[in-house]
C-alpha positions in Angstrom: 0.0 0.0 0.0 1.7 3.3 -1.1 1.0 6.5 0.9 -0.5 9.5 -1.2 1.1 12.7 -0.7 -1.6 15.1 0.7 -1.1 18.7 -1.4 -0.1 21.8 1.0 -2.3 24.7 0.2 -1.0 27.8 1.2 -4.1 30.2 2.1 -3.9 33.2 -0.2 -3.3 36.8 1.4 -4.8 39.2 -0.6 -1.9 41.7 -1.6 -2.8 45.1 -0.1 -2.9 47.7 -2.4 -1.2 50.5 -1.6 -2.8 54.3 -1.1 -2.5 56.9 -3.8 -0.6 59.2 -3.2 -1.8 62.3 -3.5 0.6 64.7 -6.3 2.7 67.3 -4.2 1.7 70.6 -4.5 4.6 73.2 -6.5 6.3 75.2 -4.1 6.9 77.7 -6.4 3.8 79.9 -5.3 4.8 79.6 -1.9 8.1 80.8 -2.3 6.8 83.5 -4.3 4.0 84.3 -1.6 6.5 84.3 1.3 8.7 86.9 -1.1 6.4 89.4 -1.4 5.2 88.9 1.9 8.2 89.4 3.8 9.2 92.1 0.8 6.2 93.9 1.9 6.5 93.9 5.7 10.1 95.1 5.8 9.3 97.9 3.5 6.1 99.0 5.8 8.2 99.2 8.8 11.1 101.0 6.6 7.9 103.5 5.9 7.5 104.0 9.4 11.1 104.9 10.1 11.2 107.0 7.1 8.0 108.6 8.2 8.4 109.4 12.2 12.3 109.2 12.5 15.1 111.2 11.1 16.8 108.6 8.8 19.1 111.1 7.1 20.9 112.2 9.9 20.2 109.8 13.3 22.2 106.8 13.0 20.4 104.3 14.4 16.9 104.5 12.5 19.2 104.8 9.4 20.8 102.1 9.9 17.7 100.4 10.3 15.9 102.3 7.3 18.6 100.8 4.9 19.0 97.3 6.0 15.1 96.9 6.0 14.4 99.0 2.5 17.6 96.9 0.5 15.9 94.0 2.4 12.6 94.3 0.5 13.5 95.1 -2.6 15.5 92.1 -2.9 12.6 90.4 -1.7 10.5 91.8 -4.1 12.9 90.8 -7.2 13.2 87.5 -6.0 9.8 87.2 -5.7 9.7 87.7 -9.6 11.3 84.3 -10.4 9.4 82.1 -9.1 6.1 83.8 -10.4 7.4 83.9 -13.5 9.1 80.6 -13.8 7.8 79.0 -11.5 10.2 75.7 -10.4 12.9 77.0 -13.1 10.7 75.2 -15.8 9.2 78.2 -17.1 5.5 77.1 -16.0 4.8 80.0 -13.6 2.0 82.3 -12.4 1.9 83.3 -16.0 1.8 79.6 -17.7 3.6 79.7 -21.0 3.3 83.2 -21.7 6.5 84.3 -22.9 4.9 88.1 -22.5 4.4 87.4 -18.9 7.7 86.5 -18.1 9.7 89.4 -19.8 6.7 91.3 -18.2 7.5 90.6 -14.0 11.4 89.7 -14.4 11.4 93.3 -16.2 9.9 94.7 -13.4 11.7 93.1 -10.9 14.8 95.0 -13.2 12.7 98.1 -13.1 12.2 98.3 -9.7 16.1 97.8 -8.5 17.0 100.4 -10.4 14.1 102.9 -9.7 14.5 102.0 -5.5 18.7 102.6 -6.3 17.8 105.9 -7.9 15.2 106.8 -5.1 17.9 106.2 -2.0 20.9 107.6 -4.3 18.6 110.6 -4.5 16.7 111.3 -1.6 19.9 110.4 1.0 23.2 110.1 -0.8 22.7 112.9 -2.8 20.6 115.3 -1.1 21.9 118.4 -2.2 22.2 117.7 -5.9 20.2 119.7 -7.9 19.0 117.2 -10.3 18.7 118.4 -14.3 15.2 118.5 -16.0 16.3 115.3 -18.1 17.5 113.2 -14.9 13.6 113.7 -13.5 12.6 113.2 -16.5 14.7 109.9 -16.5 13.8 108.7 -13.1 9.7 109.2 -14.1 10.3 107.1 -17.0 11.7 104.6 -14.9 8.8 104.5 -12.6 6.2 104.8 -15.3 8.1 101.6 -16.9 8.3 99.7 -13.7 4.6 100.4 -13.1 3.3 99.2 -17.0 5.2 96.1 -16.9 3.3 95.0 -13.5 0.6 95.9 -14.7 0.7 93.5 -18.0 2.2 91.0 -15.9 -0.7 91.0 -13.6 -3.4 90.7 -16.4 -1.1 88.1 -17.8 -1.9 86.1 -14.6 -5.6 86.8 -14.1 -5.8 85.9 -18.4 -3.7 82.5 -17.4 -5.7 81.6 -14.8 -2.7 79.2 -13.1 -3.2 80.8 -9.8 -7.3 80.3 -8.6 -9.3 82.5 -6.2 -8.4 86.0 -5.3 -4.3 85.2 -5.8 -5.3 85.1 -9.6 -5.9 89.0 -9.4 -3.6 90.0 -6.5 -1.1 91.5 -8.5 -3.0 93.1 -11.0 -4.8 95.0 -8.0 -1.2 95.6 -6.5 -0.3 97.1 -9.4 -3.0 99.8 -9.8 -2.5 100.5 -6.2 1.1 101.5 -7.2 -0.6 103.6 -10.1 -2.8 105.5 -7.2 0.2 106.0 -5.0 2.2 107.3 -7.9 -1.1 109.7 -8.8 -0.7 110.8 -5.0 3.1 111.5 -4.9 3.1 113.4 -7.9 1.1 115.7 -5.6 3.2 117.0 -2.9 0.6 119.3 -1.4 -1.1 116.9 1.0 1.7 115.1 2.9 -0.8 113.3 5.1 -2.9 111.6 2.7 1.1 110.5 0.4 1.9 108.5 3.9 -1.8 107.0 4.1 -1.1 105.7 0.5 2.1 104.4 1.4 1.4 102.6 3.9 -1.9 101.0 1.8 0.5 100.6 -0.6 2.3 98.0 1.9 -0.3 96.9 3.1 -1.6 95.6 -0.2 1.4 94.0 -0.8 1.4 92.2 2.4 -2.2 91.0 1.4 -1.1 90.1 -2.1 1.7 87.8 -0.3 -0.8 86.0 1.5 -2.6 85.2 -1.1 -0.1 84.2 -3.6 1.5 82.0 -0.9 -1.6 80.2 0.3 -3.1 79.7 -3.9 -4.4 76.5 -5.2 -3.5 76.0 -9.2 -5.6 75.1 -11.9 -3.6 72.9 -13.1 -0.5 71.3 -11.5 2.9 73.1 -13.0 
């Protein structure tokens, strides 16, 4: 009699399938976000100094004045790369418009140079008489830097990347800049050219905020 090997089943286990993962959000608005954010806080308290302290001739708020007012200007230019490129793959705030990237890395060009002009100006050269073609330069600098946010910011509200109120935040940033510049030219009321400086900031702050905490339409 010959003994029958009995098979060995092995109980299934039913593979476990794994949970999707859900994409990772681009940083890149973020980074922008935090730019202009922190951009536009340094340059409100730099406001106050310049506005209730002496930051041409006390030391200590100049000191302060300087290091904040560089700070946010670089802020603000680096804040221009990522918006417009986005991770460094050119699919920014803008999406492939190559318009919309000359448009806000041109400004962020514009606006070193019109924020050098301003402080070489207004405290290294205070005394200098300046000709009728340097004002006339330094206008044109300012009336550039301010038409090249402005396209970039209906760039971004026509792309439509950035959803919710981010989509529009620099558009509106940028005709605040056009009201302040409407104010300043108009040196008669000193009160109400501090107000609009400081809404000025303060909508730069918001636009920060808003940019940094977006949702996209599309993952870039």
């Amino acid at each position: 009699m010959t003994a029958t090997a009995t098979p060995t089943v092995t109980p299934s286990v039913p593979r476990r399938h794994a949970a999707p993962v859900a994409p990772r959000s681009p940083s890149w608005p973020r980074a922008a976000g935090i730019l202009i954010l922190a951009g536009g806080v340094m340059l409100t308290v730099a406001t106050g100094l310049e506005v209730g302290t002496d930051v041409a001739t006390d030391p200590a708020p100049a000191a302060a004045f300087w290091v904040l007012f560089v700070g946010s200007v670089l802020a603000q230019v680096a804040a221009m790369f990522p918006l417009a490129l986005g991770r460094g793959d050119g699919h920014g705030a803008v999406g492939s418009s190559l318009v919309g990237k000359l448009a806000l890395l041109g400004f962020g060009a514009f606006l070193l140079a019109n924020h050098s002009l301003y402080l070489v100006v207004t405290y290294l050269l205070p005394t200098a008489t300046p000709s009728v073609g340097a004002m006339a330069f330094v206008l044109g600098v300012s009336a550039v830097q301010g038409m090249l946010l402005v396209l970039g910011g209906v760039v971004i509200a026509r792309a439509g990347v950035l959803r919710g109120a981010a989509r529009w935040a620099i558009l509106v940033l940028s005709l605040v800049g056009f009201a302040l510049g409407a104010v300043v030219s108009d040196p008669s009321n000193g009160v109400l050219t501090d107000v609009m400086y400081f809404v000025s900031t303060g909508a730069q702050i918001v636009a920060g905020i808003l940019i940094a905490r977006a949702t996209l339409s599309a993952a870039k």
